[in-house]
N, C-alpha and C positions, 0 to 999 in steps of 0.2 A: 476334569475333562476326561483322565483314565474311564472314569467308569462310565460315562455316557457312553464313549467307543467300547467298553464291554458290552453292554444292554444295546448296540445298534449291531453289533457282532452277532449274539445271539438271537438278535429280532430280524437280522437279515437269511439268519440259517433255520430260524424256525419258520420264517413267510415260506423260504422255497420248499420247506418240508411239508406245509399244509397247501401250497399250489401241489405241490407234485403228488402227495396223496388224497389228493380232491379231484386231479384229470385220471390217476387210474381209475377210484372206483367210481366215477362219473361213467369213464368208459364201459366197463362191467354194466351197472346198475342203471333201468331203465323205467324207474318207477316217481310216482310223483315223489314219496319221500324222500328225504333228503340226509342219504344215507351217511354221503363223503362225509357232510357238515360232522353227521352225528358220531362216526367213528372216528374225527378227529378231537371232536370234542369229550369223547371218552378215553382215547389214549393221549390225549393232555394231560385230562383227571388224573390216571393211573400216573404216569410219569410225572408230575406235581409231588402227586401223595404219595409216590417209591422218594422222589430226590432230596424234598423238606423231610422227611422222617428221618430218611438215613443221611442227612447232612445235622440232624438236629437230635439223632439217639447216638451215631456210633461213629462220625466225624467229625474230627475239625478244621472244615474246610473256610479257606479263604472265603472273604465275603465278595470277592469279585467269581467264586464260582454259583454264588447265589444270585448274582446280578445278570452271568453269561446265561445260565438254565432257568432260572425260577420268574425271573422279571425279563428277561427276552428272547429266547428260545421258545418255553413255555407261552409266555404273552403274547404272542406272534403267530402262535403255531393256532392255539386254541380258536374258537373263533365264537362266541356268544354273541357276539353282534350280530353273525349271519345266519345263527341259528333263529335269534329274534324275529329277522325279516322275512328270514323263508320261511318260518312259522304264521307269521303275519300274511304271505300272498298264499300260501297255503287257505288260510282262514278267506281271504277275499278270492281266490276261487272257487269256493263252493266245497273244501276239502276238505270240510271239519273234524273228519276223525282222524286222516292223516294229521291234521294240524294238532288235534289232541295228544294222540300217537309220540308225535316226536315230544311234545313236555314233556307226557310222564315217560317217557323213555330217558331220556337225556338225563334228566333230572335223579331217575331211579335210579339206571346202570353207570350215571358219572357218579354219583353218591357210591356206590359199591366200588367201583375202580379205584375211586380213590382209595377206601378201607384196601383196598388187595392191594394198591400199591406199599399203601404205609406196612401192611402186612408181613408182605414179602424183603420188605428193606428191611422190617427189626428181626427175617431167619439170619 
C-alpha cells in the first residue's frame, strides 16, 4: 500500500506541475501549436533521462524515490496522450503542417533531452 501512496504523491505533484505549466505558457503563446503540451513533454524527457541515469550510474537510491519521480511525478507530469489528440484535431482542422510540426518536433527534441539529461547526470 506504501508504494501506491508514493506513485499518487508524486502523480498528484506532477499533475499540478503540468496544469500550472500549461496555463502559463497557454497564457503567453497564441498560436495553433501546442506549445504548453510540447514543452512539457520535453522537460519530462529531459528530467526522466537526468533522474533514471543518475539514480542508475552514480546512486543508490531507495526504490520508493524511483516510484515518487520516475513512475509518478514524471507520469503525471508528461502528457503523450495529449500530445496525440491535439496532434489528431490539429490534423482534422485543416493544420497539417502544424500537426507534422509537432511529431517531428516532439519526437526529435524529446529524443535529445533525454540524451542531455542522461548527459548531464553522468558530469
Amino acid at each position: 500500500m506504501t508504494r501506491f501512496l508514493i506513485v499518487g504523491l508524486g502523480g498528484f505533484v506532477g499533475a499540478i506541475a503540468r496544469y500550472a505549466v500549461g496555463v502559463w505558457i497557454g497564457a503567453l503563446w497564441r498560436k495553433p501549436f501546442p506549445l504548453g503540451t510540447f514543452v512539457i513533454n520535453i522537460t519530462g524527457c529531459f528530467l526522466l533521462g537526468a533522474f533514471l541515469t543518475y539514480a542508475a550510474d552514480r546512486a543508490s537510491l531507495d526504490a520508493s524515490w524511483r516510484l515518487l519521480i520516475a513512475t509518478g511525478f514524471t507520469g503525471a507530469y508528461t502528457t503523450f496522450s495529449t500530445f496525440e489528440y491535439e496532434t489528431y484535431q490539429l490534423g482534422r482542422d485543416g493544420l497539417a503542417g502544424w500537426a507534422a510540426a509537432n511529431v517531428i518536433f516532439s519526437v526529435i527534441v524529446g529524443f535529445l533531452a533525454v540524451q542531455c539529461g542522461a548527459a548531464l547526470a553522468r558530469r
